[in-house]
N, C-alpha and C positions, 0 to 999 in steps of 0.2 A: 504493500500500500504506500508506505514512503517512497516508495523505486517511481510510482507512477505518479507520485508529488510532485516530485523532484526533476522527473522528463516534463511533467508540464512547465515546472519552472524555469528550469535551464534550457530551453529550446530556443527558448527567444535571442542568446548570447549566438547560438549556429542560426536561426533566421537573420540576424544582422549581417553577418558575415555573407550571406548571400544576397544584401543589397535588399533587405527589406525596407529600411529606410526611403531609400529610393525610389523604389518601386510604389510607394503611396507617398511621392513626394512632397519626404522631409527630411531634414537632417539627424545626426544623432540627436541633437536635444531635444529634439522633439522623442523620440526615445525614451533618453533621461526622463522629460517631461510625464512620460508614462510611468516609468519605474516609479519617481515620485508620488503621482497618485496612488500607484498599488501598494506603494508601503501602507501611506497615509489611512485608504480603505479598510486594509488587510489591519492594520493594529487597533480601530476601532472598533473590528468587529470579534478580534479576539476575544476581550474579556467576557463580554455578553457572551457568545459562545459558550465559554466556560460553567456558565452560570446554568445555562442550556445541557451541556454534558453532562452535572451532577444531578439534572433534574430528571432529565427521561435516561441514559445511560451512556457512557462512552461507547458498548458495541453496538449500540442502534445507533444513534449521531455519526461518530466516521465514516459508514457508509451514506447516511445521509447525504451529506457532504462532499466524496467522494464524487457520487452520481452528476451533481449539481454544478461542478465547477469542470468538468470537461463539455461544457456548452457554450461554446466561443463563437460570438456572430458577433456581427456586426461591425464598427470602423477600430481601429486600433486601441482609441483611450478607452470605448466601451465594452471594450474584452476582457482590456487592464484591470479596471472596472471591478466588472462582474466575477474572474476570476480572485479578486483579492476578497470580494465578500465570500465567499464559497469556500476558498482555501483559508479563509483566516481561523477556522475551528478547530483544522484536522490537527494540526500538532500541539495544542493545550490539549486538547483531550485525549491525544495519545498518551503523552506525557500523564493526565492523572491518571489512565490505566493500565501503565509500565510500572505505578509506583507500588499498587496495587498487590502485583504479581513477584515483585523483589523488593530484595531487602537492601538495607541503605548500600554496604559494600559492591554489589554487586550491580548497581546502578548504570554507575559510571560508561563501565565496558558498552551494554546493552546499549546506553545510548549513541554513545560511539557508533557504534552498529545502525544507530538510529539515523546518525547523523551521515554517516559515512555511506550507505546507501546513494548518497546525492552524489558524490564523487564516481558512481558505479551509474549511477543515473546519466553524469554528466559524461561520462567515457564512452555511454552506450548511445548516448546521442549523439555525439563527436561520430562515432562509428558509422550510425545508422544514417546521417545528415550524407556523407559520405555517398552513400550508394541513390537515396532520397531526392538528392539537390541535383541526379542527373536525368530525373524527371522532367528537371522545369522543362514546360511547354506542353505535357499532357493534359488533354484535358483544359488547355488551355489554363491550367494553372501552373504559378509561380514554384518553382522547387520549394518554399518555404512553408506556400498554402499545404503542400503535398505532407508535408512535416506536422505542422498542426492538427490537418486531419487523421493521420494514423492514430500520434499520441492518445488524439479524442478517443476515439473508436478502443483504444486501447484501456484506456482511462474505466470506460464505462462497463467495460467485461471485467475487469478488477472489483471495480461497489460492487456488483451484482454476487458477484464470488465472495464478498465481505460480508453481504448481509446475510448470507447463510452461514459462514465461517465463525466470526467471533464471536466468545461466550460472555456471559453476563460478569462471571467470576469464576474461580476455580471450583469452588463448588456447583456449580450448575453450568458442566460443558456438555452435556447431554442434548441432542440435536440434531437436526438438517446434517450439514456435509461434518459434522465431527460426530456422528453416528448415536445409537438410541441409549449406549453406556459410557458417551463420553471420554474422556480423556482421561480420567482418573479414577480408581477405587475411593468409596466412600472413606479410608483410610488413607489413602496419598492427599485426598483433599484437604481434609482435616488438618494436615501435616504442612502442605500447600499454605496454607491461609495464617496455620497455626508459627509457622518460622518468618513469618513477615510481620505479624502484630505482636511477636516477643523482639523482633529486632525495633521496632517503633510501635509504642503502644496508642500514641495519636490515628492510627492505621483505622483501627474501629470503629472511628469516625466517618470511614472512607466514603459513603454513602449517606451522610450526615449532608441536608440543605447547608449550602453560603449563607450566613447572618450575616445581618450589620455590622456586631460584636469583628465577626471576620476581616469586614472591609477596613473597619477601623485602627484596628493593630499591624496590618498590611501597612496603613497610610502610613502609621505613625512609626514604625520601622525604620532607622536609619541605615541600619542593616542590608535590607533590600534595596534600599536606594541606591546603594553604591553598588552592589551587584547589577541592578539595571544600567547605572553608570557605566557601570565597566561591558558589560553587554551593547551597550547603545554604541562607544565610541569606539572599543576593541574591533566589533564586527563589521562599522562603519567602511572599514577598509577590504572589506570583502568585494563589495558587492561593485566598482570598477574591474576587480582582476577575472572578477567572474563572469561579468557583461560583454568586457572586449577584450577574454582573453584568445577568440579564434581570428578576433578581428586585428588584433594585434599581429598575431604570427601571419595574416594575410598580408597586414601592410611590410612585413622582414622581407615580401617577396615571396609567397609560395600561395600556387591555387588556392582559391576557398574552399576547393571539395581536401586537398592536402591539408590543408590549416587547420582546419577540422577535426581531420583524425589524428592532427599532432596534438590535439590535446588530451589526451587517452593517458599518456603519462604525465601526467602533472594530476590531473582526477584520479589516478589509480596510487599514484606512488602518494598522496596526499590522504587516501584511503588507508593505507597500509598504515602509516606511519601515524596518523590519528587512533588507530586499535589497540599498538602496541603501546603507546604512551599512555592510553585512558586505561587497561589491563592492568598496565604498572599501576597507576595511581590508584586501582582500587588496591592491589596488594597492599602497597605500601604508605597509603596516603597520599599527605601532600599535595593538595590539589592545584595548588596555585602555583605551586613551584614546577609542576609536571605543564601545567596551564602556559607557564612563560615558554615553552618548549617553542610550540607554535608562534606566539607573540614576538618571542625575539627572531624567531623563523624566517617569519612575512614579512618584518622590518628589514633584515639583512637582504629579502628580495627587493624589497622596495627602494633601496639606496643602490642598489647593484643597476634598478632602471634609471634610477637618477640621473645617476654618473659613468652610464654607457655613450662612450662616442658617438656624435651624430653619423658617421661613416662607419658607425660598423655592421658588418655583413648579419646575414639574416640568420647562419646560427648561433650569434650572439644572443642574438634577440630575443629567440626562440628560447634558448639555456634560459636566461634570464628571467621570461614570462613564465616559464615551465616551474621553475625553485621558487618563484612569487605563488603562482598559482596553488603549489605544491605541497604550501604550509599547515601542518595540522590542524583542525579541526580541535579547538579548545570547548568549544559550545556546550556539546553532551556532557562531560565533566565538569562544566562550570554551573550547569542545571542541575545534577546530581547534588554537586556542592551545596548551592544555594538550597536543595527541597529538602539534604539531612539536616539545614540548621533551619526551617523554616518550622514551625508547630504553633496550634495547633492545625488537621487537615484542610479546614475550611480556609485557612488564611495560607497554606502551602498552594491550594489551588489557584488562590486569588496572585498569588508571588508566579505559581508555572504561567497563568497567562500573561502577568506580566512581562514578564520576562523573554517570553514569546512576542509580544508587541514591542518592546526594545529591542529585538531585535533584528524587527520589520521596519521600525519608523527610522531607524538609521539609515533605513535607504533613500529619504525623504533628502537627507546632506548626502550620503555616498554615490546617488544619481549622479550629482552633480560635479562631480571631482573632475569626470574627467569629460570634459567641455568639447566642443568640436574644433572651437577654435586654438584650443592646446596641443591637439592629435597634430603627427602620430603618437608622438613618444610621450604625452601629457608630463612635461616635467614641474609645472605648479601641482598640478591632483597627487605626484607621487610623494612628493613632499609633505604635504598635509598627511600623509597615510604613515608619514614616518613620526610626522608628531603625534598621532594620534596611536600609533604603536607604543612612541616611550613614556603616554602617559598612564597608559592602561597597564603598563606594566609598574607601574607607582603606586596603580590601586590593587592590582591581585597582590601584591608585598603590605600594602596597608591594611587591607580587611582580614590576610590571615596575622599580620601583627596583631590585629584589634581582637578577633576570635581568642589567638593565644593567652593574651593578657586578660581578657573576662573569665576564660576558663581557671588560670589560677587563682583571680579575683575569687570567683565562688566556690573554687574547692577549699582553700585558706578558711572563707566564713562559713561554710557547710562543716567542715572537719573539725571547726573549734563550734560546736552547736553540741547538745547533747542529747538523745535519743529523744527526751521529751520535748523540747526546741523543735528538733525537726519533724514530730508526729502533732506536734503544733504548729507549724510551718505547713504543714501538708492539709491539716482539717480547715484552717483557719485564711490561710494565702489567700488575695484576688491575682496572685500572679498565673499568665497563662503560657503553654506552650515554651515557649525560646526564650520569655523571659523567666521564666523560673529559677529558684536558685539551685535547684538541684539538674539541671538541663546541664548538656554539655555542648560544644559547638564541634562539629566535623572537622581537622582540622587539615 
């Protein structure tokens, strides 16, 4: 289901490259211009979504959703459009039903996986644009029209496969295509369910309506804020390498249909390498430290396009966009992060959509980095990508400083407390979730 997210989303970077622009004469920023609304759509429609998923169910909703956003008509901004309302549910509500299903440690990886799909998404379109783009003129259509409509068509045999597929919970996978016994023994369920709400006992809640109570400890979170912070400006830098990064290697001088499938490694080696880092990090911790991996990554791509000679040859170019392009994948693990320090569930969900929309509306500024009138080599937008690399790496260093030092703060006044203190602490507290003092922070 991400896989087919993911080709809807990154298809637009291989339709440019084929002079999609063009061909409904405009330039890139009219593009941009698009990009920007669909952040802008897609992050307002997040949260509400959310609110949506806990109410009727995450495995009914995602296929909802699913269905509804491979319906692309109309002129270019109203496709943008319509695809950012449709797409803006699927991944908060994956997210609350991945929480669901594992336990804090094991988080990380899985989303990885989550995430990492789109790099497997974006190879497979590279690939398939490739054979695709030597259509144009069938049908009197554009190689790129040719694109969008498979995807569709592809899109929409996925829902349909989803809404028989997914289960309500581990205890009730009994059904349509997962068969009349389900997926588990009434014993593996139990066990299922039982090692996810001993690893967070907030979990219980899982099913638990959004209060107000909820919204309001979200808001007032400073916590979250800097997670979204660090989401909004860290990812900011994405969404240029990943818009023109076929259109880039076209301008070094190589076919559009070549261009294309040269991006297959930089999607794939950026897949691999996002697995093995978020793996580590559930073993080991450290999220933020595993997090700068990537961070310092993209930055060391982004000064390599800086300060590449305007005369140099097109596998400069090429190396260059490929290790920008190529850079892990922090997201999954920085959502894990933020959802083991987030409690209680109701306000964890309110933080995944948020966090979800930080990380769409950054495209609102990230459209725009890379101008048309800075191309090829956009040497202002790469620069901004390098400031905005070395500040996000000041905030993943500061919020786990800030975790480490609260956790000693409350073990210090928890450990000098005495058994009847903290069974009065416990009956008596209005503190909730993450702020508790007996809470610990992920670190």
């Amino acid at each position: 289901m991400a896989f087919v997210l993911n080709m809807d989303r990154t298809n637009l970077s291989n339709a440019i490259s084929d002079h999609l622009a063009e061909n409904l004469g405009f330039t890139n920023n009219g593009v941009n211009t698009g990009i920007l609304a669909y952040s802008i759509i897609f992050t307002v429609f997040t949260l509400p979504s959310n609110f949506i998923s806990k109410k009727i169910g995450a495995h009914r909703w995602i296929p909802i959703l699913m269905s509804s956003w491979a319906i692309n008509f109309g002129g270019f901004m109203a496709v943008r459009v319509l695809i950012a309302v449709t797409e803006a549910g699927f991944i908060p509500a994956s997210l609350n039903y991945l929480t669901s299903w594992y336990k804090t440690r094991e988080l990380a990886t899985r989303l990885a996986f989550f995430w990492g799909i789109q790099s497997v998404a974006s190879a497979v379109s590279g690939l398939i644009s490739f054979g695709i783009f030597r259509l144009s003129g069938v049908g009197g259509l554009y190689g790129w029209k040719w694109l969008f409509l498979i995807d569709g068509i592809f899109t929409h045999i996925i829902a349909f496969i989803a809404f028989l597929y997914l289960p309500k919970n581990a205890m009730n996978t009994g059904g349509f295509l997962r068969g009349k016994k389900g997926w588990f023994t009434e014993k593996e369920a139990k066990i299922a369910v039982t090692r996810v709400i001993r690893d967070d006992l907030s979990k219980t809640e899982q099913n638990v309506p959004i209060t107000r109570e909820d919204v309001k400890m979200a808001l007032c979170d400073s916590k979250l804020w800097v997670h979204l912070l660090t989401t909004f400006l860290g990812m900011m830098t994405d969404t240029p390498i990943q818009t023109y990064l076929p259109s880039i290697i076209r301008d070094g001088g190589f076919p559009v249909t070549t261009a294309n499938l040269l991006t297959m490694p930089s999607y794939l080696g950026g897949l691999v390498f996002s697995l093995l880092i978020a793996h580590s990090s559930d073993k080991h911790g450290e999220v933020a430290l595993h997090a700068l991996i990537g961070n310092i990554w993209q930055m060391v791509g982004y000064i390599t396009l800086k300060t590449l000679p305007a005369d140099a040859g097109r596998w400069p170019l090429f190396a260059a966009a490929t290790v920008t392009g190529a850079a892990p994948s922090w997201h999954g693990m920085h959502i894990a992060y933020m959802s083991a320090n987030m409690a209680p569930a109701g306000k964890r969900a309110i933080a995944l959509g948020a966090i979800i929309g930080a990380a769409n509306l950054n495209g609102v500024p990230g459209s725009q980095l890379y101008r048309a009138e800075d191309a090829p080599r956009y040497p202002k937008g790469n620069l901004i990508c390098i400031i905005c690399n070395v500040i996000t790496l000041f905030l993943f260093l500061s919020q786990r400083l800030r975790y480490s030092l609260t956790n000693k703060y409350r073990a210090k006044k928890w450990n000098a407390m005495s058994d009847s203190e903290k069974k009065e602490y416990n009956n008596n507290t209005k503190d909730k979730g993450n702020d508790r003092l007996d809470f610990r922070f992920r670190i």
